[in-house]
Steps between C-alpha positions, in 0.01 A plus 500: 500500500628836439655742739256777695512788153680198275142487315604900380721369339395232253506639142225456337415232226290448157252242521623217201876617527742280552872529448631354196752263434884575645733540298875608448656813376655313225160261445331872441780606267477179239142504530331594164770730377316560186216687654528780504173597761699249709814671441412812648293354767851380599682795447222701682637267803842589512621150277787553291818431372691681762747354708324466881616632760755286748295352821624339822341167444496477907223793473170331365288808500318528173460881616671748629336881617806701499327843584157660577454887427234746538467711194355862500499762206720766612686317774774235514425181569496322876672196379558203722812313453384129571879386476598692789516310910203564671270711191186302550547513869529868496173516258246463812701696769630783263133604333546794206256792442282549183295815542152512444363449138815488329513285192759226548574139314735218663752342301688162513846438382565084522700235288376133398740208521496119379168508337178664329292722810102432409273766635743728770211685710554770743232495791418755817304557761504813676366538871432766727483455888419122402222569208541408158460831285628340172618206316679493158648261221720616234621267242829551384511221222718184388871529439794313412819453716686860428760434240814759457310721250233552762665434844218684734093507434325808634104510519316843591203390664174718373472864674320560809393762714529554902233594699412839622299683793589508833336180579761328233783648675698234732687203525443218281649100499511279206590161359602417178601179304671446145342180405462307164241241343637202689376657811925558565535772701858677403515796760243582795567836717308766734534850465356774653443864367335830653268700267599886605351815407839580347808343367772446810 
């Protein structure tokens, strides 16, 4: 049975679905290579001839978030360095400000390694003093492991807006969870941010 909130969390799925057949990077390459609809279904996933990128065979993560940022138009971006000791510790205790009914999209830098990723999702569930005030699911696609002509994938997740009025103002927790069509989850954090009346 899931976790107390762990239900949040479950992305959601399309009745008559199912996942199709696995196969390898090099299976995808041979297949059909005179079709051309195929062709650029494969190219639109990142397969081609490029050399791929060297991987520690001891690491078996298919994915791997390198960075989270907050974009804004006319501000730099609050970027998260996942690669650093102690970042997604430091997420939850060290909460950033947005102010009030600013604009603002998230974006994900990660790399793929050994095989095809089917279906990466992004999921989160915000809470304030305990309620749930939102859930959301972004899909960020399929890709292929990152070769050396495209070492690093980076997915802007679609714009959204914070809250305003003085009874949006305050602290807010949340959960998130990278997760892909196998149900795998590749990265699950909490983070915390305070909605402001201005920038800080």
């Amino acid at each position: 049975m899931a976790s107390a909130g762990e239900e949040d969390l479950v992305a959601s799925k399309t009745d008559g679905f199912k996942v199709g057949e696995k196969k390898t990077v090099e299976e995808y390459a041979k297949l059909d290579q005179n079709d051309e609809s195929l062709n650029r279904w494969k190219a639109s996933l990142g397969i081609s001839n490029s050399p791929p990128l060297p991987v520690d065979p001891k690491d078996t993560r298919r994915c791997v978030i390198h960075s989270l940022a907050l974009e804004v138009p006319g501000r730099s971006d609050m970027t998260i360095d996942l690669s650093v000791p102690g970042a997604l510790e430091s997420l939850k205790s060290k909460p950033f400000s947005i102010k009030e009914g600013a604009k603002f999209r998230m974006k994900a830098s990660f790399k793929v390694q050994h095989d095809v990723l089917s279906g990466l999702k992004y999921l989160q569930v915000v809470k304030r003093k305990g309620i749930r005030v939102s859930k959301d699911e972004e899909m960020l696609g399929s890709y292929a492991p990152n070769t050396q002509e495209k070492p690093i994938y980076e997915k802007k997740f679609a714009e959204d807006e914070a809250p305003s009025g003085m009874m949006a103002r305050g602290h807010y927790e949340a959960v998130s969870k990278f997760v892909d069509d196998d149900d795998h989850t590749h990265l699950k954090f909490e983070w915390s941010f305070d909605i402001a009346k201005d920038w800080k």
